[in-house]
C-alpha positions as CSV (number, residue, x, y, z in Angstrom):
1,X,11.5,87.3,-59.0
2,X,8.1,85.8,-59.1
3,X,9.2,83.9,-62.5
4,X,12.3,82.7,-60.7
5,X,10.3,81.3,-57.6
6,X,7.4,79.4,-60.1
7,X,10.6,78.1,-62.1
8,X,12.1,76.9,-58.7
9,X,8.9,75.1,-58.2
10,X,8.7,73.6,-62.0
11,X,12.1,72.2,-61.1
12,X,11.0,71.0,-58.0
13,X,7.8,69.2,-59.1
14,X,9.9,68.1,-62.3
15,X,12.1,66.4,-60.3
16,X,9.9,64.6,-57.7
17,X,7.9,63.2,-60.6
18,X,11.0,61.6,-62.7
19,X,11.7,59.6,-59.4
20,X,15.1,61.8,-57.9
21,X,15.1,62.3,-54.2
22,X,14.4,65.7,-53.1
23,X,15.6,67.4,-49.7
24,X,13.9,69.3,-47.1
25,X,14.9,72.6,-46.0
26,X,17.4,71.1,-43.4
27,X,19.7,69.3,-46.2
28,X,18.4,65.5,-45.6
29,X,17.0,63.3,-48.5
30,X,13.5,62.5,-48.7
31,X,13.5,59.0,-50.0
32,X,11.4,58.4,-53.1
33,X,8.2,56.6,-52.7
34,X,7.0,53.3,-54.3
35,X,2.7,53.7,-54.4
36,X,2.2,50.4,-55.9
37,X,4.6,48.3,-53.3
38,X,2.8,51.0,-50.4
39,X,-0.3,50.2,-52.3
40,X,0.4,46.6,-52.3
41,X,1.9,46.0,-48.9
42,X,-1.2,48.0,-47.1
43,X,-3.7,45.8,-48.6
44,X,-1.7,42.4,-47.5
45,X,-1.5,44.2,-43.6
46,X,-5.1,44.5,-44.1
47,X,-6.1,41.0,-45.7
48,X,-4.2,39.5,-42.4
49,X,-5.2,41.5,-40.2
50,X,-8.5,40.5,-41.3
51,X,-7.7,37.0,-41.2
52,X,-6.0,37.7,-37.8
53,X,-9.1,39.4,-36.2
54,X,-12.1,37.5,-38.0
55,X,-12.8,35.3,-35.2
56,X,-12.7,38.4,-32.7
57,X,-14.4,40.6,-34.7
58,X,-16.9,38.3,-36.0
59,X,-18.1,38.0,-31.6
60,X,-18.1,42.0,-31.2
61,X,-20.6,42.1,-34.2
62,X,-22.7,39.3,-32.8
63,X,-22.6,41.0,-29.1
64,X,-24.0,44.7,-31.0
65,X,-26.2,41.9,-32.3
66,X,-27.7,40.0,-29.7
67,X,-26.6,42.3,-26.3
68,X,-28.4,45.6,-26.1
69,X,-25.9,47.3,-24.0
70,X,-24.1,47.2,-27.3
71,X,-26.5,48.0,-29.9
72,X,-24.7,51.4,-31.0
73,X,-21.8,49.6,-31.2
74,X,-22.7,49.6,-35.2
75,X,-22.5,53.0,-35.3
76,X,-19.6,54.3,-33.7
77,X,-16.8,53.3,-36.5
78,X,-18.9,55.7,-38.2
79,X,-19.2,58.6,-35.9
80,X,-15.1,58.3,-35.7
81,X,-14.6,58.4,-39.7
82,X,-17.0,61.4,-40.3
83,X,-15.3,63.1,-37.2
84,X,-11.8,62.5,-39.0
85,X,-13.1,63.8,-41.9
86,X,-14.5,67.2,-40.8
87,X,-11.3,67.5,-39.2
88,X,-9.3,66.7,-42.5
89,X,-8.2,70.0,-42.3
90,X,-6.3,70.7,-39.2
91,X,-4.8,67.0,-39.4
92,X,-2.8,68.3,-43.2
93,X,-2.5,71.2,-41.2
94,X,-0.7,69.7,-38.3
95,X,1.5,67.3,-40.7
96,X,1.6,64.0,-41.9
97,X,5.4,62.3,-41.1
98,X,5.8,59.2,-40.1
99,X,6.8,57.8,-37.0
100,X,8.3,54.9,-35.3
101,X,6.2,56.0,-32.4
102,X,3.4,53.9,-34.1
103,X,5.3,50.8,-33.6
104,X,4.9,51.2,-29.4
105,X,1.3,50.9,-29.5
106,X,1.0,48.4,-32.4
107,X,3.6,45.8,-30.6
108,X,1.7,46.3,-27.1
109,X,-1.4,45.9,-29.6
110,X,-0.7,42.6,-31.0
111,X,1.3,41.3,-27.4
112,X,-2.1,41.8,-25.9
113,X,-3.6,39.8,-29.4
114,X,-1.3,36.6,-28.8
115,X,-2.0,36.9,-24.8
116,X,-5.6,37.2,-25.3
117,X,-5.9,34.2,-27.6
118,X,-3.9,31.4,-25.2
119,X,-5.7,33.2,-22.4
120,X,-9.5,32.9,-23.8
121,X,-9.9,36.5,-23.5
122,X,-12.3,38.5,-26.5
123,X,-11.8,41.7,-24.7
124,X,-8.0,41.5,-24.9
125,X,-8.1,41.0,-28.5
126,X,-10.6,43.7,-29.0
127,X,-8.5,45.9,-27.4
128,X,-5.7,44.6,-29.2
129,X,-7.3,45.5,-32.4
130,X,-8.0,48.8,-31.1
131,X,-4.0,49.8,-30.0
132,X,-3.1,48.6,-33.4
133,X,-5.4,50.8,-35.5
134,X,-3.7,53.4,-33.1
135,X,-0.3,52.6,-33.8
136,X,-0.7,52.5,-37.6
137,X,-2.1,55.9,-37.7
138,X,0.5,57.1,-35.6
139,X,3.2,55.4,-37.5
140,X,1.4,57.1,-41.0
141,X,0.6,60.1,-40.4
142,X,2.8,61.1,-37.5
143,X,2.2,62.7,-33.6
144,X,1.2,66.1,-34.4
145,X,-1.7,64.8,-36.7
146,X,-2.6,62.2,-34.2
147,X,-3.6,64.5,-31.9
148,X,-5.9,66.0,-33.9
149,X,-7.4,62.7,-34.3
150,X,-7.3,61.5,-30.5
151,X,-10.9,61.9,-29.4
152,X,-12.4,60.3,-32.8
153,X,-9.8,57.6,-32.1
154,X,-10.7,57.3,-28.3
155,X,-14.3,57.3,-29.1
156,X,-13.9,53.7,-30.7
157,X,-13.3,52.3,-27.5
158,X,-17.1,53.0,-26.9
159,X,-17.6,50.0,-29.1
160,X,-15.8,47.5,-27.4
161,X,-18.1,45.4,-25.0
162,X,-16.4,45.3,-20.7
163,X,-14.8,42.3,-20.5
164,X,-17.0,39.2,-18.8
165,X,-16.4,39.3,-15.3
166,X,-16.4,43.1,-15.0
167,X,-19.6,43.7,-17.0
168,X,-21.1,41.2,-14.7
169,X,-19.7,43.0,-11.3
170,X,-20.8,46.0,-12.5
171,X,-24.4,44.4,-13.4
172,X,-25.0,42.7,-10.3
173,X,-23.9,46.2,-8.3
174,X,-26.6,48.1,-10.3
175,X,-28.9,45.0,-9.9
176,X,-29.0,45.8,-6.3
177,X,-28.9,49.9,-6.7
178,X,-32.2,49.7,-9.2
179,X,-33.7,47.4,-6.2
180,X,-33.1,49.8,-3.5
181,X,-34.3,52.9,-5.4
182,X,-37.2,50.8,-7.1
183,X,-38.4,49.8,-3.1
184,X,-37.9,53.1,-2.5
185,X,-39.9,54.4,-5.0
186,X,-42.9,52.3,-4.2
187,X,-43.0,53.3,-0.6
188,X,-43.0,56.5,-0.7
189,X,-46.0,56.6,-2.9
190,X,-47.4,53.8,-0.2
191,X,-47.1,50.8,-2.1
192,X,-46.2,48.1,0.5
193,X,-42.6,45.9,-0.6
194,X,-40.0,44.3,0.4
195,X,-36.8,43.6,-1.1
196,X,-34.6,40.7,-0.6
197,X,-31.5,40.8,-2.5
198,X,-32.7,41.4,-6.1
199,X,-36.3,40.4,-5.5
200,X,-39.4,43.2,-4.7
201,X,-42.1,41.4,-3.0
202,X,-45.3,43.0,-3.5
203,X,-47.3,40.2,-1.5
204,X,-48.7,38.1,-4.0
205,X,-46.1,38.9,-6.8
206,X,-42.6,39.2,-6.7
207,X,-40.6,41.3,-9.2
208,X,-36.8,40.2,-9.9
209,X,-34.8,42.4,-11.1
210,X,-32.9,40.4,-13.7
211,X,-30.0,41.4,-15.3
212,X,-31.4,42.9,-18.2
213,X,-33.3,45.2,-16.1
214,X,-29.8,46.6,-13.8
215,X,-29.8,49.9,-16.2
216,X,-26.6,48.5,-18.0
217,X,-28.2,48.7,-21.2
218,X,-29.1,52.6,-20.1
219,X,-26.1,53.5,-18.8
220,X,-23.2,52.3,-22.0
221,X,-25.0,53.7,-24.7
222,X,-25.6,57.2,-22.2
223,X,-22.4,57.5,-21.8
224,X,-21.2,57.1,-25.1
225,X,-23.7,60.1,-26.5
226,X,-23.0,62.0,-23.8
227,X,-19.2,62.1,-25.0
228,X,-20.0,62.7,-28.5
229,X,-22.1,65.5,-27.1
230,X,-19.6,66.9,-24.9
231,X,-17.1,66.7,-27.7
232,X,-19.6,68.3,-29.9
233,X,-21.3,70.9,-28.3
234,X,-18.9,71.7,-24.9
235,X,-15.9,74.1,-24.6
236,X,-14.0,73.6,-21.3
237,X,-13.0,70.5,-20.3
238,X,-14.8,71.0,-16.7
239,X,-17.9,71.4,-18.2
240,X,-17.1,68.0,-20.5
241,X,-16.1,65.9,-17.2
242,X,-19.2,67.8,-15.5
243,X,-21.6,66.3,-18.3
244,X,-20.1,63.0,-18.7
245,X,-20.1,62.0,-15.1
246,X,-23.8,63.4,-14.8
247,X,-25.0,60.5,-17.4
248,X,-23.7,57.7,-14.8
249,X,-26.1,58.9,-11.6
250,X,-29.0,59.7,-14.0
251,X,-29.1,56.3,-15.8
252,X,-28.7,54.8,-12.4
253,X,-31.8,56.8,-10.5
254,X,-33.8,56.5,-14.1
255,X,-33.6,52.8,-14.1
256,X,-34.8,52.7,-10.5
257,X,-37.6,54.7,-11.1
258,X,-38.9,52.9,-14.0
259,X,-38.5,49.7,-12.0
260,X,-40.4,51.3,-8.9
261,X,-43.1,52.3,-11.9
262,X,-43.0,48.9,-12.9
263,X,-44.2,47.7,-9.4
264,X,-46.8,50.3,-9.0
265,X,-48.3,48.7,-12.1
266,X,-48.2,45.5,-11.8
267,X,-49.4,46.2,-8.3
268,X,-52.1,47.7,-9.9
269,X,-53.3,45.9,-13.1
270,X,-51.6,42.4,-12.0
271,X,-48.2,40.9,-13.6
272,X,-48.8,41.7,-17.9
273,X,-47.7,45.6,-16.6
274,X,-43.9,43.8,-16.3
275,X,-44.3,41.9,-19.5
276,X,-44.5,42.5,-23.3
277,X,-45.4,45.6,-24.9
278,X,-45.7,47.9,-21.8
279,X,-42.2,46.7,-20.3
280,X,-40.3,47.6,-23.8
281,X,-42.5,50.8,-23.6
282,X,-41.5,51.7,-20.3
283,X,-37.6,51.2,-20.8
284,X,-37.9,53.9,-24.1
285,X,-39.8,56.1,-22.5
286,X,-37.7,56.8,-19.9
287,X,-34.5,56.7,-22.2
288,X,-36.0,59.6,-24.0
289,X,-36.5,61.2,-20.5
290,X,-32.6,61.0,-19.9
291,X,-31.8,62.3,-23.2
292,X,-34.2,65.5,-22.3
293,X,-32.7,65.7,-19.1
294,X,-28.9,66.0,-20.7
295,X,-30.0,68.3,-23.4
296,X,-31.5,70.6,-20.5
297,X,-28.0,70.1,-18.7
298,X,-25.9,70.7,-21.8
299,X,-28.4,74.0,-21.8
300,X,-28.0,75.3,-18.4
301,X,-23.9,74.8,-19.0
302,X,-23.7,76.9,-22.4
303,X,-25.6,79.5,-20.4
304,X,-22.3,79.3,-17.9
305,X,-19.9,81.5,-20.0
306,X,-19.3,80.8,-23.6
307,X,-20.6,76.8,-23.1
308,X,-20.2,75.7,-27.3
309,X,-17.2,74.7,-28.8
310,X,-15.1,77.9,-30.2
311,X,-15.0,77.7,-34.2
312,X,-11.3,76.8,-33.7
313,X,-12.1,73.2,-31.9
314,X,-15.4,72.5,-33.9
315,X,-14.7,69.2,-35.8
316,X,-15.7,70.8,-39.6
317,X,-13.3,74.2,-38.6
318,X,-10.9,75.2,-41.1
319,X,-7.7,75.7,-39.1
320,X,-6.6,79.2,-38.4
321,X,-3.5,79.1,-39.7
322,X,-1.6,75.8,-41.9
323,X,1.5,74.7,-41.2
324,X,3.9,74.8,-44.1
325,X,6.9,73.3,-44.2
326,X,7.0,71.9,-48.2
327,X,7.0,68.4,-47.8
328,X,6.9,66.5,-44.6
329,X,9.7,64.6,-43.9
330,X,9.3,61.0,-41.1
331,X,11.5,59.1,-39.2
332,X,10.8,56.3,-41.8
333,X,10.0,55.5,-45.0
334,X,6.8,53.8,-46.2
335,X,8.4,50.5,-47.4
336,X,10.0,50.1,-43.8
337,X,6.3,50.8,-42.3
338,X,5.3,48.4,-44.7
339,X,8.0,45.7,-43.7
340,X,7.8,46.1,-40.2
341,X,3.7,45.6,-40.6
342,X,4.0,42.9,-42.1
343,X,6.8,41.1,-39.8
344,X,5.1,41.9,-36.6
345,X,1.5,40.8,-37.9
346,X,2.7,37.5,-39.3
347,X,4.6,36.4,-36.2
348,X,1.3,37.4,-34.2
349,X,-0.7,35.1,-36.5
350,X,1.4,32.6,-36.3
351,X,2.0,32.8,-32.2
352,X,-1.7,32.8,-32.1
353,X,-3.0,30.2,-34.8
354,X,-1.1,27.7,-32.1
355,X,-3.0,28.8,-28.9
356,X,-6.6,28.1,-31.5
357,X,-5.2,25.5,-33.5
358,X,-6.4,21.7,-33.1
359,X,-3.6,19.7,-30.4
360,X,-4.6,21.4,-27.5
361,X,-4.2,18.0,-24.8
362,X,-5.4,16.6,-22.4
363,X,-4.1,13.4,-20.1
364,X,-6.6,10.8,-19.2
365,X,-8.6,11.4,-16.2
366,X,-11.9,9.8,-14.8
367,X,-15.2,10.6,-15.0
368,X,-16.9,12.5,-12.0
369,X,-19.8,9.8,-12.1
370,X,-17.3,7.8,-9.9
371,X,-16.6,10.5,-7.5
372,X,-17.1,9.3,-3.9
373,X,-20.5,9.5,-2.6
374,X,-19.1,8.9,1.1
375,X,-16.7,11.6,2.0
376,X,-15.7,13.1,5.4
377,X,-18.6,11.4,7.7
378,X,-21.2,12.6,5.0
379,X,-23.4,10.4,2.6
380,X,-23.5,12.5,-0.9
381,X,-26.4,12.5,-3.6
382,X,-26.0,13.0,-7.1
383,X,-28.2,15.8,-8.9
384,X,-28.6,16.3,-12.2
385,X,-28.0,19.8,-13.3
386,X,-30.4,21.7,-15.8
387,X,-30.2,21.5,-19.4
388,X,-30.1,25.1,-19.7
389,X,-27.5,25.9,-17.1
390,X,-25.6,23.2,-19.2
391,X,-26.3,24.7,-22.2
392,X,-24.4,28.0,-20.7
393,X,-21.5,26.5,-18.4
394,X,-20.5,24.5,-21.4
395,X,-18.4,22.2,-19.5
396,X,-17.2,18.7,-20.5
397,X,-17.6,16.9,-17.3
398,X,-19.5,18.1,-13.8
399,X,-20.6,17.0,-10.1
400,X,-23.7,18.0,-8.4
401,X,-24.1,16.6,-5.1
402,X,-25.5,17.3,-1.7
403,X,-23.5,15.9,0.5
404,X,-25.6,15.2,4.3
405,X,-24.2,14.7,7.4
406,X,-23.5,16.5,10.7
407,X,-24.4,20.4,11.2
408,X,-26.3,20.7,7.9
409,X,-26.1,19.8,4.3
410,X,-23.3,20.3,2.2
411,X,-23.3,21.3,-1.9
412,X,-20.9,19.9,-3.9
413,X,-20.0,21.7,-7.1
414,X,-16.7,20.6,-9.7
415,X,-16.4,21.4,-13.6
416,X,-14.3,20.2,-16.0
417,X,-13.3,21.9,-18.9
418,X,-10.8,19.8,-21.4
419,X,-10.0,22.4,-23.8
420,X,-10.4,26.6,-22.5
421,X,-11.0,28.3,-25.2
422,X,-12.5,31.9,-25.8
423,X,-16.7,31.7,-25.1
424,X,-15.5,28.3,-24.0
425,X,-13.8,28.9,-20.2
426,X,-14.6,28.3,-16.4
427,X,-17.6,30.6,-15.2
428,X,-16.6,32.4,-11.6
429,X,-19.3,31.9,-9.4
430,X,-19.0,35.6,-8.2
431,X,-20.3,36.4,-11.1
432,X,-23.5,33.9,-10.9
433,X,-24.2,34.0,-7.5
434,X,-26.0,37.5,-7.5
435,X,-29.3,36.0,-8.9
436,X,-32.8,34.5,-7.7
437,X,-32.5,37.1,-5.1
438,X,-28.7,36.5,-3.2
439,X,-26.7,39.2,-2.6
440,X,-23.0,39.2,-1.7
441,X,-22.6,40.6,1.8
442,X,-18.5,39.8,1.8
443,X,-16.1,38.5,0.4
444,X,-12.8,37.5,1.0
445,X,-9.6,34.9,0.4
446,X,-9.2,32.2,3.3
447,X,-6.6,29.5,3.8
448,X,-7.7,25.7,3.4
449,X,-6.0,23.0,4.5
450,X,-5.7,19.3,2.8
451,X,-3.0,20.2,0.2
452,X,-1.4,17.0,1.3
453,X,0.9,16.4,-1.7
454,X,2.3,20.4,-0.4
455,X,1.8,20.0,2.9
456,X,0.6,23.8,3.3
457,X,-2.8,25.3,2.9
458,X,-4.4,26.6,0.0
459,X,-5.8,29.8,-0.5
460,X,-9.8,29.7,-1.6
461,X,-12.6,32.3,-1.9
462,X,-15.0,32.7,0.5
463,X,-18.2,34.2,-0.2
464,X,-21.0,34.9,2.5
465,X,-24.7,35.3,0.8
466,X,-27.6,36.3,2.2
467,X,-31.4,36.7,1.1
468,X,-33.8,38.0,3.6
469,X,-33.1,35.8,6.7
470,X,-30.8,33.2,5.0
471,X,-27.5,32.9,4.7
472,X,-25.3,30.5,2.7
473,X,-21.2,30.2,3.3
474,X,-19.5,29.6,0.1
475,X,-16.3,28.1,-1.0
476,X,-14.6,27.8,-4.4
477,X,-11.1,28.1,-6.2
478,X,-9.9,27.2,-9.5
479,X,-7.4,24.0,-10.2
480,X,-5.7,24.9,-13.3
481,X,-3.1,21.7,-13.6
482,X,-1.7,21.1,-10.4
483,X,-2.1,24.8,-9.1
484,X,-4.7,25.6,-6.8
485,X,-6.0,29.2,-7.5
486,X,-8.4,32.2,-5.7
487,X,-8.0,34.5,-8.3
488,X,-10.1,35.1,-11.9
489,X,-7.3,36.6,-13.4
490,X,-4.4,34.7,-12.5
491,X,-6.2,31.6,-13.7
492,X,-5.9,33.4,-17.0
493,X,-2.4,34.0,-17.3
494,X,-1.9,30.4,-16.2
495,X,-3.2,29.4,-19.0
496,X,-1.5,31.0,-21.1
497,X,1.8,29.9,-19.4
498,X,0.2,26.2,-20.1
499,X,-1.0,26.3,-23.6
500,X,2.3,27.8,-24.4
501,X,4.5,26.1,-22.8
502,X,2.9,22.4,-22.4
503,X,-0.3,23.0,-25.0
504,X,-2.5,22.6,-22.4
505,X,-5.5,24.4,-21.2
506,X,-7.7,21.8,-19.3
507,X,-8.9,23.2,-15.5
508,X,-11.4,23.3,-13.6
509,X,-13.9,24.8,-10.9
510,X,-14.7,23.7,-7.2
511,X,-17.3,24.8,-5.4
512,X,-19.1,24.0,-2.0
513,X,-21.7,26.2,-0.2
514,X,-22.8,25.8,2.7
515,X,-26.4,26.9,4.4
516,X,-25.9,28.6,7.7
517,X,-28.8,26.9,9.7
518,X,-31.3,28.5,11.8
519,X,-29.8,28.6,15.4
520,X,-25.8,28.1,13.9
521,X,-23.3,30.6,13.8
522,X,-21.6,31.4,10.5
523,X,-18.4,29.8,12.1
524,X,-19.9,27.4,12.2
525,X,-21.2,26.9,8.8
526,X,-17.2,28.0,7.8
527,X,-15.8,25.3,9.9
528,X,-18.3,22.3,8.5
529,X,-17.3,23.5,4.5
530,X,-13.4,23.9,5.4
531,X,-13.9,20.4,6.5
532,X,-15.2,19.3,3.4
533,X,-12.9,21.2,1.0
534,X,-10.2,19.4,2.9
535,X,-11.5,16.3,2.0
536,X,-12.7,16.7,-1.4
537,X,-8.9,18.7,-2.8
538,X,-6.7,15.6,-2.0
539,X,-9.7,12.9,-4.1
540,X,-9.4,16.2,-7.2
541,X,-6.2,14.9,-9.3
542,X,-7.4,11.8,-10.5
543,X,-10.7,13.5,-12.1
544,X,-8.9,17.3,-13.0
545,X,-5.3,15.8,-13.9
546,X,-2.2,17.6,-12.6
């Protein structure tokens, strides 16, 4: 019997080598495979989806470059392979089969890659890259073995920076969390500060607390070591969510202390404590702290029942029992993966290589240097801007102006971008006003009028800021062609509507502020810059074309 069943085998193995299709145990033909056109059509996927990616990828490497909330970005394509490979294992175990599951994530992968390139979004395309890499393991090795591999293939999102605007929400939030605790700090050990918005007075120093110092840089790379460690080292998923969550208050009360410690020093040996050496010093040290602090928690919550992962889950376990089923049978064979890679990546290239390709137009316009210094009763004043707040607005055309007249002055604020492109795009001013001490105290959508070619309002932001005793009303909404727009994000899928459509991606910025005076009400101030928005939108089309 056991000569028959090696004989079967013989047969079997004979037969699979010499190129004739086998079939499973349920009668259907396993097609035979072709390694060198796999081989082949893997290695063109991966030569364009180089090509495809470079320009994204090559700004995630320069932000774990050059950010530091970032900096173990480097590492974390190399946590996920070694994960994978201790669990080798359990995925053969589980089953490789392909599936045309794969191709869901992958198409919504490389949707998001064309949409992110027309809309000047790196996030998008980085999060692109990272649902396509999903979908192609799916497709290969099938569902069961994915699962094996979901929290190594999770994990990589820990390398992929928070898009723009809602890294710099989150920053300005902690900016002014790290401020509070820091005051705090200092007087309860009877140091005497104030705070206004970001800024600790300590009499004759003042201490802001910049973006760099918010605890961003803290908190990221916490919380993507406290996952590995959860994932490591944690059995139940309570105790998991329990640790994880943990890392966000700590980083956040951390950062505040070391900033309160910063002010006791420089309240005590003058403002080189907050500089150099001893401020570098001072963030490490208290990163090592958190780490101790997690390791004690991860501690106390293996002493709650059995707290480490059971042999079975560990990612070097052998599995406890393999499945076997002879040969495992997909959905699809390799050369249609193959094909269907190689369609879909090609018409995303091609779809995107428009959106960054040279044409992108732009009508004639003119230049804001003849914008009208006399507007609504008020005689305006040109200012010239910075070089360095040039240098990182990168617009192509601006006006600064204070305008003067009744009930206060007026600031005048309008840039012009010809071409959007990623790194390249309109800067909200919600995410620059929290700085040099202003904090955001509301904010909210109100309805202009002076749309006169509509003849309806249009909707703007409005922004109350306030540091210490001043306030300052502000105003500002997007023109993208001839819309007038409130919102961040719906700027963005205008323009990808308009380059497109119409190859276009020209817009701009407007914004006025307005300084709520001593004595005035703030509807006051809102009445004086409504006034001036409706006199500045109808003057906008001949200097932001339509």
């Amino acid at each position: 019997m056991g000569q028959r069943h090696e004989m079967e085998l013989s047969g079997a193995t004979a037969m699979q080598t010499s190129g004739v299709a086998l079939s499973d145990v349920s009668g259907r033909e396993i097609p035979r495979q072709r390694p060198l056109l796999l081989w082949g059509a893997a290695a063109l996927i991966l030569v364009l989806f180089g090509v495809a990616y470079a320009e994204s990828l090559k700004y995630l490497v320069t932000q774990w470059m050059e950010d530091d909330n970032y900096s173990h970005g480097f590492f974390v394509p190399v946590i996920t392979a070694t994960l994978i490979w201790w669990r080798r294992e359990r995925i053969a175990a589980a089953g490789i089969a392909s599936s045309w599951w794969g191709l869901l994530p992958a198409a919504l992968g490389l949707a998001l890659y064309v949409f992110g390139g027309f809309s000047t979004m790196y996030s998008l395309q980085q999060l692109s890259l990272w649902l396509v890499i999903v979908g192609l393991v799916l497709a290969v090795t099938g569902p069961r073995a994915t699962r094996e591999m979901a929290f190594p293939l999770g994990y990589l999102l820990t390398m992929i920076p928070l898009p723009q605007m809602l890294q710099t929400n989150v920053s300005s939030s902690l900016q002014l969390m790290s401020s509070s605790l820091g005051i705090g700090v200092l007087q309860a050990i009877g140091v005497t500060a104030f705070r206004e918005g970001n800024v600790i007075d300590l009499g004759p120093i003042q201490l802001q607390v910049v973006e760099a110092c918010s605890g961003l840089r803290y908190l990221i790379p916490l919380i993507a070591l406290t996952l590995l460690s959860a994932y490591l080292f944690q059995k139940r998923l309570w105790k998991r969510v329990v640790l994880v969550a943990s890392a966000i208050p700590l980083a956040v009360l951390l950062n505040g202390l070391r900033i309160g410690l910063i002010g006791v020093l420089v309240d005590r040996f003058g403002q080189g404590a907050a500089e150099g050496f001893m401020h570098l010093f001072e963030g490490w040290l208290l990163f090592v702290l958190s780490l101790a602090i997690l390791s004690a928690e991860m501690w106390l919550l293996g002493k709650i029942g059995d707290g480490s992962a059971p042999d079975s889950d560990r990612p070097g376990a052998r599995p406890a029992a393999a499945v076997s089923s002879g040969h495992a049978v997909g959905l699809m064979s390799g050369p249609a993966v193959a094909c269907i890679g190689l369609l879909a990546v090609t018409m995303a290239m091609s779809i995107s290589f428009r959106a960054d390709g040279q044409g992108h137009t732009a009508p004639s316009r003119q230049k804001f240097v003849d914008f009208p210094m006399q507007l609504a009763g008020r005689q305006g004043e040109s200012v010239v801007m910075e070089r360095m707040y040039v240098d990182v607005l990168r617009f192509d055309d601006y006006l600064l102006a204070n305008y003067q007249g009744a009930g206060g002055p007026i600031n005048v604020y309008a840039a012009y971008y010809r071409s959007q492109e990623k790194g390249w795009a309109v800067h909200s001013p919600k995410a620059c006003i929290p700085g040099d001490g202003w904090e955001i105290t509301s904010l909210n959508e109100v309805a202009v009028p002076g749309d006169v070619k509509a003849g309806i309002p249009f909707r703007a932001n409005r922004v109350l800021i306030q540091k210490g005793g001043q306030k300052q009303v502000v105003l500002y909404w997007f023109k993208q062609r001839h819309r007038l727009v409130a919102s961040e994000y719906l700027v963005k899928f205008f323009l990808f509507v308009d380059a497109l459509t119409m190859k276009r991606t020209d817009g701009a910025l407007v914004r006025l502020v307005a300084p709520v005076q001593p004595g005035e009400s703030e509807g006051a101030a809102d009445q004086r810059v409504l006034q001036m928005a409706a006199a500045v939108q109808p003057l906008l089309p001949a200097y932001v074309p339509d």
